[in-house]
C-alpha positions as CSV (number, residue, x, y, z in Angstrom):
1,X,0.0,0.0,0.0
2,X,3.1,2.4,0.7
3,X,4.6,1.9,-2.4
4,X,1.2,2.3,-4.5
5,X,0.4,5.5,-2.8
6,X,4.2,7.2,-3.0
7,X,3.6,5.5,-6.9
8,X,0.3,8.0,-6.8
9,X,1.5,11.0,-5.2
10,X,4.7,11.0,-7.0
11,X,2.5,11.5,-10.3
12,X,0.3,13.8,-9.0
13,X,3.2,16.2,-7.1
14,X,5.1,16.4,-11.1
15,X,1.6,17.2,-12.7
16,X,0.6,19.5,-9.6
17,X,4.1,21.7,-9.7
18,X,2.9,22.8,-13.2
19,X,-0.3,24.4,-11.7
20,X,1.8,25.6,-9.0
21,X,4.7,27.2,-10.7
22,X,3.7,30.5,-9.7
23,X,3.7,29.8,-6.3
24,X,7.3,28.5,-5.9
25,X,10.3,30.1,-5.4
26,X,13.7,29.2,-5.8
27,X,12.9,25.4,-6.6
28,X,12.1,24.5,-10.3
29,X,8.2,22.5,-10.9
30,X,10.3,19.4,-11.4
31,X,13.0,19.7,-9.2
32,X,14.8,15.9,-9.3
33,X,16.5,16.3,-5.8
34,X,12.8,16.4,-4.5
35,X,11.8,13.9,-6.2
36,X,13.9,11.3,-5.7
37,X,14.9,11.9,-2.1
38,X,11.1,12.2,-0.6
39,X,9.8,9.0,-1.6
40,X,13.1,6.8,-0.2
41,X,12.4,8.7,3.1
42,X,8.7,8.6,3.3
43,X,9.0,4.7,2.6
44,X,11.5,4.4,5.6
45,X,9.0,6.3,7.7
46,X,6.4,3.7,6.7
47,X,8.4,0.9,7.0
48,X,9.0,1.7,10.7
49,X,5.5,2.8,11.7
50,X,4.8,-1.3,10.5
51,X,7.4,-3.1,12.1
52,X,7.4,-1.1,15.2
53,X,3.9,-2.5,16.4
54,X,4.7,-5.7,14.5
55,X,7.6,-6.4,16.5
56,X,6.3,-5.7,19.7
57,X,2.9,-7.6,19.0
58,X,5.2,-10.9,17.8
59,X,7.0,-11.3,21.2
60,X,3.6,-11.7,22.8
61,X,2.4,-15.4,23.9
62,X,-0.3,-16.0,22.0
63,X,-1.4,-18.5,25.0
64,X,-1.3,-15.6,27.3
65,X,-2.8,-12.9,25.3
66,X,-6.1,-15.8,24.9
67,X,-6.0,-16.2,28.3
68,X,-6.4,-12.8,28.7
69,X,-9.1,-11.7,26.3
C-alpha cells in the first residue's frame, strides 16, 4: 500500500508543480533532488511505523494474550 500510494502522489506532485509554478520560489516544478529523495524517506517512515507494532505484538504469547481476552 506504501509503495502504490508514494507511486500515486509522485504522479500527481510532477503534474501538480505545473499548476503551481507561480507559487514556488527558488525550486524549479520538477526539481529531481525532491523527487527522488522524498519517496526513499517517506517509505522508511512507513516501513517503521509497521514493524514497530509488528515487532512488539510478535514477542507476545499468544497463550497468554487468549488467556487474557
Amino acid at each position: 500500500m506504501t509503495v502504490a500510494g508514494l507511486a500515486a502522489g509522485v504522479v500527481a506532485a510532477f503534474g501538480l508543480t505545473r499548476l503551481l509554478h507561480a507559487q514556488l520560489f527558488g525550486v524549479k516544478p520538477s526539481d529531481p533532488l525532491t523527487f527522488t529523495a522524498v519517496p526513499p524517506i517517506l517509505l522508511v517512515v512507513a516501513l517503521a511505523a509497521a514493524c514497530a507494532p509488528a515487532l512488539r505484538a510478535s514477542r507476545v504469547d499468544p497463550l497468554a494474550a487468549l488467556r487474557h481476552e
